[in-house]
C-alpha positions in Angstrom: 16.4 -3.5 -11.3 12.9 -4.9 -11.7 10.3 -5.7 -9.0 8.4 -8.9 -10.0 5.8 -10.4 -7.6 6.6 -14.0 -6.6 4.6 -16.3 -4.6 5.8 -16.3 -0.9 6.5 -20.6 -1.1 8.9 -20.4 -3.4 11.0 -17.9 -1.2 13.2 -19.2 1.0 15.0 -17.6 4.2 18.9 -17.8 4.3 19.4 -21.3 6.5 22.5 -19.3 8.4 20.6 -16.3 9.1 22.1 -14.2 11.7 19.8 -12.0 12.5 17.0 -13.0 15.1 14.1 -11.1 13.4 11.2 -13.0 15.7 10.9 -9.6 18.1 10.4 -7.2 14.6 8.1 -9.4 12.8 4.8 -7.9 14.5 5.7 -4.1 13.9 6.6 -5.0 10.5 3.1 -6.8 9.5 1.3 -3.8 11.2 3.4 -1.7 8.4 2.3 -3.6 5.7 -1.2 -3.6 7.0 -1.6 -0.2 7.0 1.1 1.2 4.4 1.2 -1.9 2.0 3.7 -4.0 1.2 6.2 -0.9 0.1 9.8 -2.4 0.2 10.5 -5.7 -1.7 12.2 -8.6 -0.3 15.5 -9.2 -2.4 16.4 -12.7 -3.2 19.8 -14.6 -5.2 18.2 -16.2 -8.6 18.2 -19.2 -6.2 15.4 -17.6 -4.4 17.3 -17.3 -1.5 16.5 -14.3 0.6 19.6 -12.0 0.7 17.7 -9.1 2.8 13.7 -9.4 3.9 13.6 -12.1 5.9 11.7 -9.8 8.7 8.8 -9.0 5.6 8.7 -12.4 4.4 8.0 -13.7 8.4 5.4 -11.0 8.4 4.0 -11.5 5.3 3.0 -15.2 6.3 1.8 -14.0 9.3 -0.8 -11.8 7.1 -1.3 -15.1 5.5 -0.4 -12.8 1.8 0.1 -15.8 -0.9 2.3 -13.2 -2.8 5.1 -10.3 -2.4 7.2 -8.3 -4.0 10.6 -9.2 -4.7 13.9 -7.9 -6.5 16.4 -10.4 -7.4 19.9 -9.7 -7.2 21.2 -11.7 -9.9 24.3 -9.6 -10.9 25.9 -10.5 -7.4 28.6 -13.0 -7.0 27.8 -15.7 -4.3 30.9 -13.7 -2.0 28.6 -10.5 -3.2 25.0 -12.1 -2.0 26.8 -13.3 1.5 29.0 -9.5 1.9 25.4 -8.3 0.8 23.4 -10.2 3.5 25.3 -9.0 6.2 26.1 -5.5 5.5 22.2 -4.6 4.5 21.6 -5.9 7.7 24.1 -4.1 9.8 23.3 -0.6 8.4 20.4 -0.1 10.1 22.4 0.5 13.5 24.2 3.1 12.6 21.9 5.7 11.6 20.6 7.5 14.6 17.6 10.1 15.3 18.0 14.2 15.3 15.2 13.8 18.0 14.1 17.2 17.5 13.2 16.2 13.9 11.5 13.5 15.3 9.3 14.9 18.3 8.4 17.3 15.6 7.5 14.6 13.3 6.0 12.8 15.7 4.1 15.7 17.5 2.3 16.2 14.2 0.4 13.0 14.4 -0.9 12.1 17.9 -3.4 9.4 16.9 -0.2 7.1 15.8 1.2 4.5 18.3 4.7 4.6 17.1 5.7 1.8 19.1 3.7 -0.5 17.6 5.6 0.2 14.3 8.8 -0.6 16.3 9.5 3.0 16.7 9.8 3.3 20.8 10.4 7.2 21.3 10.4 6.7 25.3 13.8 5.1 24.6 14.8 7.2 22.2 14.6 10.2 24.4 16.4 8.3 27.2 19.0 7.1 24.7 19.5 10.7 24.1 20.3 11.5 27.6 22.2 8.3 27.8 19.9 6.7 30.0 18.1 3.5 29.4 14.7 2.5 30.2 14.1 0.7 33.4 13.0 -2.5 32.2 12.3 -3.7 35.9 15.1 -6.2 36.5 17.4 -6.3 39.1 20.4 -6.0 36.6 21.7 -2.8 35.8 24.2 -2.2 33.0 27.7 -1.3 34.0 28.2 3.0 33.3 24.8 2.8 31.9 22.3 5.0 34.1 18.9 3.6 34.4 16.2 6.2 35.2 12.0 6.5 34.9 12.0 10.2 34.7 13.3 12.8 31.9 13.4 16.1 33.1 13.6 19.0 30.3 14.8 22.4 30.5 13.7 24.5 28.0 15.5 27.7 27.8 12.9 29.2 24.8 9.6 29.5 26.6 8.2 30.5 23.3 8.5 27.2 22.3 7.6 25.6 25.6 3.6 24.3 25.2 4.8 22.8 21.5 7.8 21.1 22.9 5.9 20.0 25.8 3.0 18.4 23.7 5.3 16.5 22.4 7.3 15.1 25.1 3.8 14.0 26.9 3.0 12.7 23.5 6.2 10.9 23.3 7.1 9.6 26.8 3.1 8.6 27.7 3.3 6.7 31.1 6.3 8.2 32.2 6.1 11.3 34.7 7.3 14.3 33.3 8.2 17.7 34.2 8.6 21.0 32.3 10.3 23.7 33.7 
């Protein structure tokens, strides 16, 4: 596998895309602003992109003439289209330890996750299988909806650490720690 850098015309996104990428593409070019461009896009030797079509939409939007790309010419056509899919689809199943993550997170306060994509208000809710209140009169059928997240710790020798980072985490939600 070889990274080459390519220049960002002659890629071009997957005409039966699936995959609405138009809510990610912000969170994404913050990434690359900050971290570099760190994952290639992967293309067929048409220059077809098979997964990256989030970077590449960022990537214009940080008007970047060039990016790195890894092309995928040992797959089959079935391959690239099983490929397409399937790198796309992965992403949903992995989920949080959120203790790993409040700790991860705790450790730098100065980061606004969510504007990396990473929303740990809803992952705490999610946790609790709540979801956010996103002010609508809808509600979701045996889904609770709630504002609050209420924490017992049992450990108080942890309690001003895990604390820290719950206010950290959930900032403009009201919070209690018993």
């Amino acid at each position: 596998m070889q990274i080459e850098i390519r220049k960002i015309c002659d890629i071009r996104p997957y005409e039966n895309n699936p995959r609405n990428n138009d809510g990610a593409v912000k969170a994404v070019a913050k990434s690359i602003k900050a971290y570099g461009f760190k994952v290639p896009i992967i293309v067929d030797s048409e220059g077809v992109i098979l997964a990256g079509h989030t970077r590449k939409l960022a990537a214009e939007q940080l008007k970047l003439k060039e990016v790195p790309v890894i092309v995928a010419s040992d797959l089959t056509p079935e391959q690239a289209q099983q490929f397409r899919l399937i790198d796309n689809s992965t992403a949903s199943i992995a989920e949080w330890e959120l203790e790993k993550l409040m700790r991860e997170c705790a450790a730098m306060p100065d980061v606004e996750f969510k504007d990396f994509g990473l929303d740990l208000e809803a992952e705490l809710l999610k946790a609790q299988g709540l979801t956010p209140d996103d002010g609508s009169e809808k509600s979701q059928e045996g889904v609770k909806q709630n504002d609050k997240i209420i924490i017992i710790i049992d450990d108080m020798s942890q309690k001003a650490e895990i604390k820290a980072a719950v206010m950290a985490a959930i900032e403009g939600l009201e919070a209690h720690v018993k």
